[in-house]
C-alpha positions in Angstrom: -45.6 197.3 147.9 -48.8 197.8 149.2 -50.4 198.7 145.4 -49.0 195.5 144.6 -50.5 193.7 147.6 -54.3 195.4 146.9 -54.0 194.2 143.3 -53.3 190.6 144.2 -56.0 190.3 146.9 -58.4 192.3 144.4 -57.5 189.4 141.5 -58.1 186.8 144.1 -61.3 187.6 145.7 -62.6 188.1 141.9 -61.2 184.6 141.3 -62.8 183.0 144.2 -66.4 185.0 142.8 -66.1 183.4 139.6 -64.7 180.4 139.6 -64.9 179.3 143.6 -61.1 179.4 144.0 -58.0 181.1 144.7 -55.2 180.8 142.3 -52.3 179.1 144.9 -49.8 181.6 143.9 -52.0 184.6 144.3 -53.1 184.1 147.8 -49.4 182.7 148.9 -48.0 186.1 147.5 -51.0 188.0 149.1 -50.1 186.7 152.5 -46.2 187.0 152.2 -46.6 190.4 151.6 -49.2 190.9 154.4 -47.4 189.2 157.3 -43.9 189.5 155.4 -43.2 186.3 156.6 -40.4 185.0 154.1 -38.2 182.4 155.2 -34.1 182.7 155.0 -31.8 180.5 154.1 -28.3 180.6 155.6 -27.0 181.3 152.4 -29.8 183.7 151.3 -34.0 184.7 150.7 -36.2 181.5 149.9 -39.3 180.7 149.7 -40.1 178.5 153.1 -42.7 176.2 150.9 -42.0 174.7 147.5 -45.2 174.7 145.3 -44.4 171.0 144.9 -44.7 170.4 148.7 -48.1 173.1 149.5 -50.5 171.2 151.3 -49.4 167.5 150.6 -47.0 166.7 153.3 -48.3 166.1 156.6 -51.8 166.2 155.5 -54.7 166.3 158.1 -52.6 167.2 161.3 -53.5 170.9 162.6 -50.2 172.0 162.2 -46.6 171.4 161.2 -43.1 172.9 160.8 -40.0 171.7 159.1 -36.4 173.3 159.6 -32.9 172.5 159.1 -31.2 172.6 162.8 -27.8 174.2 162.4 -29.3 177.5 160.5 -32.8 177.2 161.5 -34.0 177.7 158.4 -37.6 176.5 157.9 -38.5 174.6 154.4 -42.3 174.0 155.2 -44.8 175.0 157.2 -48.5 174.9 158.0 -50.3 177.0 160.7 -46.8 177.3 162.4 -47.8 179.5 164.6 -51.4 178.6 165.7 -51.8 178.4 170.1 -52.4 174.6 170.7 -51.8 172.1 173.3 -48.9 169.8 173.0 -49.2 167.1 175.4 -46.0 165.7 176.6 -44.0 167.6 173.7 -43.5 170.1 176.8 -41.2 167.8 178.4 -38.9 169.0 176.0 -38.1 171.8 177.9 -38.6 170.2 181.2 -35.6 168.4 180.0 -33.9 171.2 178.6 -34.0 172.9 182.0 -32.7 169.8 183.6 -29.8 169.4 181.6 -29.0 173.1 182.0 -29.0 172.9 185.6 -26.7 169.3 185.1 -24.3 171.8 182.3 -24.5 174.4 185.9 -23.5 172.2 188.2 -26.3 172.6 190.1 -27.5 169.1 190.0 -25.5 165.7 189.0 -26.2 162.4 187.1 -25.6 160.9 190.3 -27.6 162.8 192.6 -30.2 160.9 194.4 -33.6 162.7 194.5 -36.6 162.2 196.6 -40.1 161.7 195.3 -42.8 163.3 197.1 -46.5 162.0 197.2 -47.5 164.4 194.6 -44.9 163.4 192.3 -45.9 159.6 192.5 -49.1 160.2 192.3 -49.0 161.5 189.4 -51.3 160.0 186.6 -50.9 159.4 182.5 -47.3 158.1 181.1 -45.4 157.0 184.4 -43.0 154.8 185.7 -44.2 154.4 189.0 -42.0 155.8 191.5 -42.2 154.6 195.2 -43.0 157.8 197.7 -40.4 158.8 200.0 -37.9 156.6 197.9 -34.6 158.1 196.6 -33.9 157.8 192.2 -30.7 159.0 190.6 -31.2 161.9 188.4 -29.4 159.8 185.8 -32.5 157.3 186.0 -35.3 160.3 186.4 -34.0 161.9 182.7 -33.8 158.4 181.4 -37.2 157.7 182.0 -38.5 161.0 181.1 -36.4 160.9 177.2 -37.3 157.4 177.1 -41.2 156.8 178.9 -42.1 159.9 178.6 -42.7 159.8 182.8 -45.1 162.3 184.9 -44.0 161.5 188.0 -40.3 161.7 187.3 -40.9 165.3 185.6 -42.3 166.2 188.7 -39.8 164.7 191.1 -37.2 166.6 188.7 -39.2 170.0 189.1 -39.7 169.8 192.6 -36.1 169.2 193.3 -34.7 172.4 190.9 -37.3 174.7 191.8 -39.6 173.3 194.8 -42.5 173.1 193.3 -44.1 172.1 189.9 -45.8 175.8 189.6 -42.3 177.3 190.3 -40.7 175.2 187.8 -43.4 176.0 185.5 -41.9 179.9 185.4 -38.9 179.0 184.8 -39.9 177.3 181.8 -41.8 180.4 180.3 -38.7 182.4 181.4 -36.4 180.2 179.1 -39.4 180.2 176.4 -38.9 184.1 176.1 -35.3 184.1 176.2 -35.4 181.4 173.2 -37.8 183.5 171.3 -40.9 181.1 171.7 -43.6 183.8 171.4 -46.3 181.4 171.2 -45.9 179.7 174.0 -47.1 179.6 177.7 -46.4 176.6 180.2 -48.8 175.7 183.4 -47.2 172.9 184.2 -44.2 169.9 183.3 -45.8 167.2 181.9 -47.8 168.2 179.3 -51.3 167.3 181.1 -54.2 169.2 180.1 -54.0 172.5 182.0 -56.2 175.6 181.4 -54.0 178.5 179.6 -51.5 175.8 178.2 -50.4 176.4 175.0 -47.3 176.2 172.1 -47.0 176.1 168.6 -45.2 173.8 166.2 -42.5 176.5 165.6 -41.7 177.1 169.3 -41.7 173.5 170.0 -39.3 173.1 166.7 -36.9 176.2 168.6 -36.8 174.5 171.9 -35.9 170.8 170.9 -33.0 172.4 168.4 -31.5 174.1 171.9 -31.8 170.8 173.6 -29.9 169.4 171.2 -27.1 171.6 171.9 -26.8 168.9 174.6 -25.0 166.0 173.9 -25.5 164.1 176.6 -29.4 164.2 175.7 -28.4 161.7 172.9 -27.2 158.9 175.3 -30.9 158.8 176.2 -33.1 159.2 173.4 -31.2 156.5 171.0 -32.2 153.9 173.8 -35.0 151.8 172.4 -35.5 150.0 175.8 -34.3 150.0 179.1 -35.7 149.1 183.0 -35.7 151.1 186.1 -35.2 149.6 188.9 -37.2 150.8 192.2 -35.7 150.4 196.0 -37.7 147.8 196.7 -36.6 145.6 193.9 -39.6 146.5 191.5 -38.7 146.5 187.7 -39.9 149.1 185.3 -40.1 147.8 181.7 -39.6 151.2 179.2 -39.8 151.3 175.9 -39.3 154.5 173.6 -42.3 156.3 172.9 -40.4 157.6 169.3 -40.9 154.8 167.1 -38.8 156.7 164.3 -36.0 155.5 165.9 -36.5 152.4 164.2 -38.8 152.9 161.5 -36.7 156.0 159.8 -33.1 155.8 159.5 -31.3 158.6 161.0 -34.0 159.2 163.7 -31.7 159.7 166.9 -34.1 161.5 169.3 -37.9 163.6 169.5 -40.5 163.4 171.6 -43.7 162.2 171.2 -47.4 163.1 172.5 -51.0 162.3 172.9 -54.2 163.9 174.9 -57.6 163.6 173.7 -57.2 167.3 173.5 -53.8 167.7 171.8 -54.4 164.7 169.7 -51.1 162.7 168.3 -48.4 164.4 168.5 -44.1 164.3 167.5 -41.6 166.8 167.6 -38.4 164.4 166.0 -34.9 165.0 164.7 -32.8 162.7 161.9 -29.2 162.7 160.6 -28.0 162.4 157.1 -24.3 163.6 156.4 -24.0 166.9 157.4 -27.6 168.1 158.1 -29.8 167.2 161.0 -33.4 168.5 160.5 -36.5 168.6 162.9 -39.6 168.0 162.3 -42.7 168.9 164.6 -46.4 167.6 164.3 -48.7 168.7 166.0 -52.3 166.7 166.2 -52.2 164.1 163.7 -55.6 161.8 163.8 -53.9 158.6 164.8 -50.6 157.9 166.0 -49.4 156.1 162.3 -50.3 159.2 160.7 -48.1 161.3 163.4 -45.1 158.9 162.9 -46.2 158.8 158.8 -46.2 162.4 158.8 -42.5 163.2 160.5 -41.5 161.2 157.9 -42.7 162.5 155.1 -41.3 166.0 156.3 -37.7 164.3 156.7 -38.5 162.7 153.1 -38.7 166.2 151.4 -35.7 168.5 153.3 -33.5 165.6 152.3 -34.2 165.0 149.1 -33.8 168.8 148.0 -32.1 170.8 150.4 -28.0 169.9 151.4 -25.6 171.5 154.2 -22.4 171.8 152.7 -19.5 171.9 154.4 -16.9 175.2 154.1 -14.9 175.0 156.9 -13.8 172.1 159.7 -12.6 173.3 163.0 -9.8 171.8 162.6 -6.3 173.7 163.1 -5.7 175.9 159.8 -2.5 175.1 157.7 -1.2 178.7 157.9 -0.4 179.9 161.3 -0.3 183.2 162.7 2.1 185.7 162.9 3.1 186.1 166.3 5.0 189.9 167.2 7.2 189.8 170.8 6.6 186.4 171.2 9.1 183.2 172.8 7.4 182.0 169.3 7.4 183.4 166.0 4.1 181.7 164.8 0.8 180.4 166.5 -1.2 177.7 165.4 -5.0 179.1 164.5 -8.4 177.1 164.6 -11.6 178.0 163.7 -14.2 178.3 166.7 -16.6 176.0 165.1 -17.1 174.3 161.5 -19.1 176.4 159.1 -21.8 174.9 157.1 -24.5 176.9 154.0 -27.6 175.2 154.5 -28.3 175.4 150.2 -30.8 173.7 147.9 -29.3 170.2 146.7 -28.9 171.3 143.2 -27.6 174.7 144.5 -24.3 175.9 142.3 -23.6 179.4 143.5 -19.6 180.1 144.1 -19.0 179.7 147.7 -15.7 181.2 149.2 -13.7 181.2 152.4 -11.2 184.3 153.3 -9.2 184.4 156.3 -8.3 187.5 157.6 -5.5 187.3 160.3 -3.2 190.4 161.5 -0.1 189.5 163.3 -0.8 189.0 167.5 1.0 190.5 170.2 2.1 188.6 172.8 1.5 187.0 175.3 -1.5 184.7 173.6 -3.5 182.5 175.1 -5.1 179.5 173.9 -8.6 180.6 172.6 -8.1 184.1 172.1 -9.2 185.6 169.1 -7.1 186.3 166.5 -9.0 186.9 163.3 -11.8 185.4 161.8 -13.3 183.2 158.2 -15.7 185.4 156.3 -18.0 182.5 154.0 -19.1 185.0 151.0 -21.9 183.3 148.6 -22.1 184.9 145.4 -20.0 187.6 147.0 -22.6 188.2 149.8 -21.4 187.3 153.6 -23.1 184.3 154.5 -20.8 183.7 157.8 -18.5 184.8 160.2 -16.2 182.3 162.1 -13.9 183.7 165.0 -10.3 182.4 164.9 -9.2 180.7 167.6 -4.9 180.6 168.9 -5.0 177.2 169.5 -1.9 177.4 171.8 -0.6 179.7 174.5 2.6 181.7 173.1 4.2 183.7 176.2 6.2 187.4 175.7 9.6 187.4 174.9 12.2 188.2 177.6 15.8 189.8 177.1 17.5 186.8 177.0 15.4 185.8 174.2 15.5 189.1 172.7 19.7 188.6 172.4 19.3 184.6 171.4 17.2 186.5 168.1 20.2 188.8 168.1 22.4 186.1 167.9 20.8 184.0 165.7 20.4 187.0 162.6 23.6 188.6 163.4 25.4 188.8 160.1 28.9 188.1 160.5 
């Protein structure tokens, strides 16, 4: 391997002597090898970059990333990795926290919150909460997905953690646990801060968890909305994502802009089975940032598919079910099982269920077996499966009814 590597950087540093280039495939292999950065596919190794797509999508913004959601496979990427600021794109995990301290029941869509001076007072993207007035967190999140709001990020860290610098750890915490290497938060909003920094990978890893969250949706599809302050002040907001209505499929992102971080959109779109992200990181103008998410959506839809193996619905053969008031036990899959595949892919794809017969008693959800997905005879999943009913233990009366019933006169 690394004879291989010399020879390759050799031939291109002679190349780029001669002729003032680098053959494309020469320096690409170079720095696979180097950083052995090589993306995978659920269903196998690929390349994350088609030759056809080096360079041209995207094109002037300091950095982007493009990944199918469900497997997290990346298809393109440029300077994924690079340390910049992302304006309000941080607000994605702002929200994330929120929703995960909604999911924990440590807060409710209901609640009424507080605002404190300092969260009012906040400057940039606001809605212009009243100090000492009370705002539901329902309306807070709403404004934040939708206006991309400073103040109500504040009001919302202030209330989970007590303080905006508090809430700030937390957020690098949950960076860490989520993998997102490159990444360090000073604050909620997004507003230049020294020592603030992602990347367009990390950013791409923490919007696919927020997703996770369904309820997330029933904000980001708005287009426009009002809040409403105590004293009878009205709030025009309009979404900051304008892929919602200029690419279909477009149900939710987040967009931002500082002088520093220049234009910026992490996004996510829909078609059939595969929802991909797409993050941009400091495009020159705001067209090109919107232009640009596109064009990334453009590409992993035209030659990538997710096909669907297996629902979660309930499986057509049951399981065996040994000392049981039943004799079988309906199965389900714990989730749907998709190979995330080029479109023109045509490998042999198959699904084998292996199920033993249960003792009772069974309980709804316990695991029973599982769905191995092989791809050209390699594992490319594992499903758990589910009892999708509870089945108690057989008592002696039951035990003489089965007597009864086989008894062969």
């Amino acid at each position: 391997m690394k004879k291989h590597f010399f020879i390759l950087a050799l031939f291109a540093c002679l190349c780029a002597a001669v002729f003032g280039t680098v053959p494309v495939g020469a320096a690409q292999s170079a720095e696979a090898e180097a950083s052995g950065d090589v993306a995978i596919y659920a269903a196998g190794a690929v390349s994350a970059e088609s030759d056809a797509a080096s360079e041209s999508l995207a094109p002037g913004c300091k950095a982007v990333y493009l990944c199918d959601w469900r497997s997290g496979t990346p298809v393109y990427k440029r300077n994924e990795s690079a340390h910049l600021p992302i304006a309000s794109m941080c607000k994605i995990m702002t929200m994330l926290l929120c929703f995960e301290a909604q999911d924990a029941g440590r807060i409710s869509a209901d609640e009424e919150i507080a605002v404190s001076e300092r969260a009012a007072g906040m400057g940039g993207s606001q809605v212009f909460l009243e100090a000492g007035a009370t705002y539901s967190v329902h309306d807070l999140l709403e404004s934040i997905c939708i206006a991309s709001a400073n103040d109500s990020c504040v009001a919302m860290a202030e209330r989970l953690c007590g303080s905006e610098r508090a809430f700030a750890q937390k957020m690098n915490e949950r960076a860490r646990e989520l993998g997102m290497t490159d990444t360090n938060f000073v604050n909620c909003t997004g507003l230049p801060a020294g020592g603030q920094y992602c990347c367009a990978r990390d950013v791409a890893l923490m919007l696919g968890e927020l997703l996770r969250h369904e309820e997330y949706f029933g904000y980001s599809r708005t287009w426009m909305d009002e809040m409403h302050h105590p004293e009878g002040r009205v709030t025009e907001m309009a979404n900051t994502n304008k892929l919602l209505r200029s690419y279909v499929g477009c149900d939710g992102g987040k967009t931002g802009y500082t002088s520093e971080a220049g234009y910026c959109i992490a996004a996510t779109a829909v078609r059939g089975d595969m929802r991909a992200l797409s993050v941009v990181i400091g495009a020159p103008d705001s067209k090109a940032r919107f232009a640009g998410a596109g064009e990334l959506f453009d590409y992993i839809f035209a030659n990538y598919t997710s096909r669907a193996v297996l629902d979660d619905a309930v499986l057509s053969s049951p399981c065996e079910v040994i000392g049981g008031k039943a004799k079988l036990v309906a199965v389900r899959p714990e989730r749907a099982s998709y190979l995330f595949c080029a479109a023109d892919d045509t490998d042999a794809v198959d699904c084998v269920i292996e199920l033993q017969p249960a003792r009772a008693p069974i309980a709804a959800g316990d695991v029973l077996g599982r769905a191995v997905i092989y791809k050209n005879g390699v594992e490319a999943d594992c499903v758990a499966l589910l009892a999708n009913e509870d089945v108690a233990r057989s008592g002696y009366f039951d035990s003489l009814r089965d007597l009864a019933q086989n008894w062969n006169y």
